[in-house]
C-alpha positions as CSV (number, residue, x, y, z in Angstrom):
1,X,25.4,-45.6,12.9
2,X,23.3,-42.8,11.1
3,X,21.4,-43.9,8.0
4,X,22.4,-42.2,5.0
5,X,19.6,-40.7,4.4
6,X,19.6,-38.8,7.7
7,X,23.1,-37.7,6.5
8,X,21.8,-36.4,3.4
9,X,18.7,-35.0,5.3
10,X,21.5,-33.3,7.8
11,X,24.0,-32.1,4.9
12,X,20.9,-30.4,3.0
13,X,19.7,-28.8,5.8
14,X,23.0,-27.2,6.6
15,X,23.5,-26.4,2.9
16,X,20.6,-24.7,3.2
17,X,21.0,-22.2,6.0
18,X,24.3,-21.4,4.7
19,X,22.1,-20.0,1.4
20,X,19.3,-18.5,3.2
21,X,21.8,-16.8,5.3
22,X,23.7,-15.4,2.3
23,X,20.4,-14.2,0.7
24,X,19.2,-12.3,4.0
25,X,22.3,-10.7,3.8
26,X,22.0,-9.7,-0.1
27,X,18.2,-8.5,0.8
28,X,19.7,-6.5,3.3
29,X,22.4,-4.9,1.2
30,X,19.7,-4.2,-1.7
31,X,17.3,-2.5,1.1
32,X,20.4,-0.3,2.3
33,X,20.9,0.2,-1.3
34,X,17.6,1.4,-2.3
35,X,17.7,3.7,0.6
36,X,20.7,5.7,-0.9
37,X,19.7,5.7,-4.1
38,X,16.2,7.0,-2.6
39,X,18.4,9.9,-0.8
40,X,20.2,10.9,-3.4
41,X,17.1,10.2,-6.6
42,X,15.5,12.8,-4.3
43,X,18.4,15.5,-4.7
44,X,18.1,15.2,-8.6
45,X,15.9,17.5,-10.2
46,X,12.1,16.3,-11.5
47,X,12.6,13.5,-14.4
48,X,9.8,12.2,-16.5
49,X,9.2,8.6,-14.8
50,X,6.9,5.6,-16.2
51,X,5.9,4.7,-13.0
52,X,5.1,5.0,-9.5
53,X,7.0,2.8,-6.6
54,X,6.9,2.0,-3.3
55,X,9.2,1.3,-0.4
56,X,10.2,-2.0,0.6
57,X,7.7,-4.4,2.3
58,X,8.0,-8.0,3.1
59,X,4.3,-8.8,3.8
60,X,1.3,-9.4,1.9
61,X,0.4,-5.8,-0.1
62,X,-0.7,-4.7,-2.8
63,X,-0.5,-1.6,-5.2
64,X,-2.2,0.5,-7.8
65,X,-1.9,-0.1,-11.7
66,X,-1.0,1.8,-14.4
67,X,-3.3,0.8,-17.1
68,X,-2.0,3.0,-20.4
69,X,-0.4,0.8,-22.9
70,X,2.6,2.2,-24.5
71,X,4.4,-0.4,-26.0
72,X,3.8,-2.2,-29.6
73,X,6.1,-5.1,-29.3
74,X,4.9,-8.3,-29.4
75,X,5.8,-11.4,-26.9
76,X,5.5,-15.0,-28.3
77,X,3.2,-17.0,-25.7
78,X,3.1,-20.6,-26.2
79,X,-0.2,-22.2,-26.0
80,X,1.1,-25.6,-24.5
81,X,-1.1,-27.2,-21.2
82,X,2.5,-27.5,-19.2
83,X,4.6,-24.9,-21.1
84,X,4.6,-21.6,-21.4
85,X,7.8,-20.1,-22.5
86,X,10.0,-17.9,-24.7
87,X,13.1,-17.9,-26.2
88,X,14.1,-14.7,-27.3
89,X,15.9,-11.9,-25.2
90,X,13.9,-8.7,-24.9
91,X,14.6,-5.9,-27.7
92,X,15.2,-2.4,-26.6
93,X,16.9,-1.2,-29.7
94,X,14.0,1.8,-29.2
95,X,15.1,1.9,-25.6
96,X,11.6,0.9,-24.3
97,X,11.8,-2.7,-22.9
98,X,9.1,-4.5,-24.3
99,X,7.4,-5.3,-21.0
100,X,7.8,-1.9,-19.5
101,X,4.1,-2.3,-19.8
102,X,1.6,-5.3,-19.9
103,X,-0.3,-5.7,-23.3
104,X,-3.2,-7.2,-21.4
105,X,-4.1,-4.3,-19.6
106,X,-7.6,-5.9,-18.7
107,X,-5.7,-8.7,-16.0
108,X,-5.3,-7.0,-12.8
109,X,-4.5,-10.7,-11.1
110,X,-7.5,-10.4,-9.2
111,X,-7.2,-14.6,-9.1
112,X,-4.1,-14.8,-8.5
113,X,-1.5,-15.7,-5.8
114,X,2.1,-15.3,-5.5
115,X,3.9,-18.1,-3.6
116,X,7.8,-17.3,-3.0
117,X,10.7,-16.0,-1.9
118,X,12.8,-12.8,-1.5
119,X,13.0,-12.1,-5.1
120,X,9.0,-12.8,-5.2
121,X,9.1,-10.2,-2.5
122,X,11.0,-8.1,-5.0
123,X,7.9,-8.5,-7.3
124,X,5.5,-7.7,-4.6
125,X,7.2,-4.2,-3.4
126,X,6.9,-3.3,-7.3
127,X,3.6,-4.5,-8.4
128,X,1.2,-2.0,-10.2
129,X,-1.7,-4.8,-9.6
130,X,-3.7,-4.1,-6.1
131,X,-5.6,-7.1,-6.5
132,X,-2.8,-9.8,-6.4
133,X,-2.3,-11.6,-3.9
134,X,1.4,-12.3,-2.0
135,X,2.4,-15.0,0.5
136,X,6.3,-14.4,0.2
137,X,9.1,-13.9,2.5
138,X,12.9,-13.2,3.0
139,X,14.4,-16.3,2.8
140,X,11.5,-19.2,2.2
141,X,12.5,-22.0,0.2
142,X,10.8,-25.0,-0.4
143,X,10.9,-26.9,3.0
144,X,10.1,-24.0,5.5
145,X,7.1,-22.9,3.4
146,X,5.2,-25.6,4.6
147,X,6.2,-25.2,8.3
148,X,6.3,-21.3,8.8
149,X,3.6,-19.5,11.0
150,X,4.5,-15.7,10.0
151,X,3.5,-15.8,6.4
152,X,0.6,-13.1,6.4
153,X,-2.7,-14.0,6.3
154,X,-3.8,-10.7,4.9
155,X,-6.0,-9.3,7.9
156,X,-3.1,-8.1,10.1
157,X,-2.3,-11.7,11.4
158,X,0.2,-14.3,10.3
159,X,0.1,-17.9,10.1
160,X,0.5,-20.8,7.2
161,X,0.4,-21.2,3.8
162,X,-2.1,-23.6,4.2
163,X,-4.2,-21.8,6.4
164,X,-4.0,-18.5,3.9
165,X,-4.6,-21.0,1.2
166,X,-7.7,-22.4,3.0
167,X,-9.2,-19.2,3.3
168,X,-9.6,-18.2,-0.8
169,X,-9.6,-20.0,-3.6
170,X,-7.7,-18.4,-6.2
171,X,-7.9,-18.7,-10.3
172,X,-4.3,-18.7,-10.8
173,X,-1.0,-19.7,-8.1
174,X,2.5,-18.6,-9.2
175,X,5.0,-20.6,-7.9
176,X,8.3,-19.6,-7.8
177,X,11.4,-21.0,-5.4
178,X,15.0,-22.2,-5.9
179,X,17.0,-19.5,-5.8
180,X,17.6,-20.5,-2.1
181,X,18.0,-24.0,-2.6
182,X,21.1,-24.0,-5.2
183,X,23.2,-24.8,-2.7
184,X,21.3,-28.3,-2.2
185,X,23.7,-31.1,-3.2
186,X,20.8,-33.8,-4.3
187,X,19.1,-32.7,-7.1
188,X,16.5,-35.5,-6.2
189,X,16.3,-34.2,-2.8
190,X,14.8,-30.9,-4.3
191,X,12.6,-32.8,-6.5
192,X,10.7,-34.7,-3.8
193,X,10.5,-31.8,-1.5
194,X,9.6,-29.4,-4.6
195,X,6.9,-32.0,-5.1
196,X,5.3,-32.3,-2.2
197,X,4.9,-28.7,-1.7
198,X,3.7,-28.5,-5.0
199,X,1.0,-31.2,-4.4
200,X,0.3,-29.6,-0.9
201,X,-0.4,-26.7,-2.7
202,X,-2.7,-28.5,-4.8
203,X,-4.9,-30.1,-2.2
204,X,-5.8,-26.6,-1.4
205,X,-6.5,-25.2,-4.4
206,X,-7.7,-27.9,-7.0
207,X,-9.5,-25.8,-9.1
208,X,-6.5,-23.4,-10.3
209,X,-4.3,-22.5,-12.9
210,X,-0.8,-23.5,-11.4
211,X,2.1,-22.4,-12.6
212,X,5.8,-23.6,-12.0
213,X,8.2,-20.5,-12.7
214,X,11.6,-21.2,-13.8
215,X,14.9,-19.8,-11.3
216,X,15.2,-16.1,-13.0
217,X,19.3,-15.7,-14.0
218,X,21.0,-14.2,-12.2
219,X,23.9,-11.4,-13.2
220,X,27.2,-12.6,-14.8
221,X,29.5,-10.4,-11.8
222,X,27.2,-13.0,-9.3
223,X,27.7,-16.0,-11.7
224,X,31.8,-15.4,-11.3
225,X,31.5,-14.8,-7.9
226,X,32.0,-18.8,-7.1
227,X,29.2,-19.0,-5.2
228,X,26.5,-22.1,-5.2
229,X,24.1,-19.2,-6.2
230,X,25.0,-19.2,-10.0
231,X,23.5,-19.8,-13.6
232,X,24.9,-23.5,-14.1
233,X,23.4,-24.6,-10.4
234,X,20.0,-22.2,-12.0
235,X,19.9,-23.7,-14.8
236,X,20.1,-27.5,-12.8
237,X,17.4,-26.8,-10.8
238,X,15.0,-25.0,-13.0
239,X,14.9,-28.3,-15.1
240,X,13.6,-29.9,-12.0
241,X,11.1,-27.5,-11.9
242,X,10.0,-28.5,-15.4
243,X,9.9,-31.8,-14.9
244,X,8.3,-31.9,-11.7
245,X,5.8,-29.7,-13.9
246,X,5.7,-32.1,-16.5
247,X,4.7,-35.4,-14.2
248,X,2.1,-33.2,-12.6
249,X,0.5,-32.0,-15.7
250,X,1.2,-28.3,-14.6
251,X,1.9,-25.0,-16.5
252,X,5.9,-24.6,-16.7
253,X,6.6,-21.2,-17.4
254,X,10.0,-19.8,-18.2
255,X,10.4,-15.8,-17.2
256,X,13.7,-15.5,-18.4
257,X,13.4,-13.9,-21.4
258,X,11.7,-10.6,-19.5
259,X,15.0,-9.7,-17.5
260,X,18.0,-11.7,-19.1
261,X,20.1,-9.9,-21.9
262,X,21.4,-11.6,-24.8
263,X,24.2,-13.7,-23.2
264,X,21.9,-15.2,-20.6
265,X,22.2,-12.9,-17.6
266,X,20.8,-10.2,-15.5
267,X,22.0,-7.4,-16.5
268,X,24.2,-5.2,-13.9
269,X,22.4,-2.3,-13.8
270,X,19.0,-4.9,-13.2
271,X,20.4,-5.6,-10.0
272,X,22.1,-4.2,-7.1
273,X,23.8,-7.6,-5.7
274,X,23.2,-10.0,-8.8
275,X,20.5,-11.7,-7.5
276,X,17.3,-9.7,-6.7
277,X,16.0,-7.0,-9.1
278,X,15.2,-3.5,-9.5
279,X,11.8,-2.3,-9.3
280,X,12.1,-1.7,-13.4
281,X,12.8,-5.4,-13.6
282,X,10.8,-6.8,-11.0
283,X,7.7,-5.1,-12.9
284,X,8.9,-6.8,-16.3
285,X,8.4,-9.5,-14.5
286,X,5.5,-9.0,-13.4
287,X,4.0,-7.9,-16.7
288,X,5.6,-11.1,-18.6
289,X,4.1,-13.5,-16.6
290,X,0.3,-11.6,-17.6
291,X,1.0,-11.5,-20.7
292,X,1.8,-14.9,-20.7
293,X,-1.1,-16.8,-18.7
């Protein structure tokens, strides 16, 4: 008879294509999506816009900044070693979300790599920061990231995460999975794997900044939907991310405050499927983790 931890092992893995399967299909109804709203955006007449975007990628890229600072508001970093987080949801009472633009204008992420998934993509088809650096794809979690050959190595070819991590050290790594792994029913299972990735990680870059990002929330129509993809099973698995952060002496930082309103969730219109973002939200994203780090 099978072990039960080859059960488990078998139960997560099929837990786990049934989510990456759901989020391919999401990514592809939010690229279909962004396509119409493309066609028609282009049949409106001229509209002042804050900034420039670009079409959907899911490589390593990068993209121009807009350095002019035009908001006043002021974000609440906290100075802890493994803790970097706020509380408060953003105020637009002046309709100008706080982190429509960073404060630090002077970080252009120059040192720093994004590790993810489809909503990290998200971030990198929206960044204003050329310099950053993206190993991301549709549907990575935290297991295949350590197997895949096609993550982009940055010179045309594709290969590891260990072998694009081999070939740069970086001042800062940006961490950010679980919105694929919700469906995992061991919480413990996600740990261990989440840790050895994390360490894995480490071994190639000892010398960085790391930084364990919390799952982002996701919109209340997608919390209701009865799906394993939801705020409870976010909420569950981001505080394995913080403690995993906490036994390894690593920055946790919590990005939630940047795109959630005030009862917790994405709002609607920051979402075309309740799970990956806008461009407008993917770059307040962007913009909360530099003012934060």
């Amino acid at each position: 008879m099978e072990s039960n931890s080859v059960i488990r092992k078998r139960r997560v893995k099929a837990q786990q294509n049934m989510v990456t399967a759901l989020c391919l299909g999401c990514m592809l109804f939010t690229v279909c999506w962004s396509v119409f709203a493309a066609v028609k955006e282009a049949h409106k007449p001229a509209v002042d816009t804050k900034a420039e975007k670009t079409a959907p990628k899911i490589e390593i890229t990068s993209h121009e900044a807009k350095p002019e600072e035009t908001d006043s508001s002021e974000a609440e970093p906290e100075s802890s070693v493994t803790e970097e987080t706020s509380s408060n949801a953003p105020d637009i009472s002046d309709g100008e979300h706080p982190y429509a633009v960073a404060k630090d204008t002077a970080d252009d992420l120059g040192d720093a790599v994004f590790i993810g998934d489809s909503r990290t993509v998200g971030m990198m088809n929206s960044t204003d920061k050329p310099q950053a650096t993206f190993l991301c794809a549709v549907g990575l979690n935290i297991d295949t990231v350590l197997t895949s050959a096609e993550i982009a190595q940055g010179d045309g070819s594709v290969g590891t995460l260990q072998q694009a991590l081999s070939n740069r050290q970086f001042g800062r790594v940006f961490i950010s999975f679980g919105t694929n792994e919700m469906g995992w029913p061991y919480v413990d299972t996600f740990e261990e794997h989440y840790t050895e990735m994390v360490k894995t990680i480490q071994s190639y870059q000892p010398n960085a900044e790391i930084y364990l990002i919390g799952i982002l929330p996701l919109a209340e129509s997608q919390d209701q939907d009865g799906d394993a993809v939801n705020n409870e099973n976010a909420r569950t698995f981001t505080a394995s991310i913080e403690k995993v952060a906490g036994e390894l002496g690593l920055h946790y930082l919590d990005c939630s405050p940047a795109v959630a309103d005030e009862n917790g969730y994405l709002p609607e219109e920051a979402s075309p499927d309740g799970i990956h973002m806008t461009a407008d939200y993917c770059l307040y994203w962007q913009n909360f983790i530099i003012d934060n780090t």
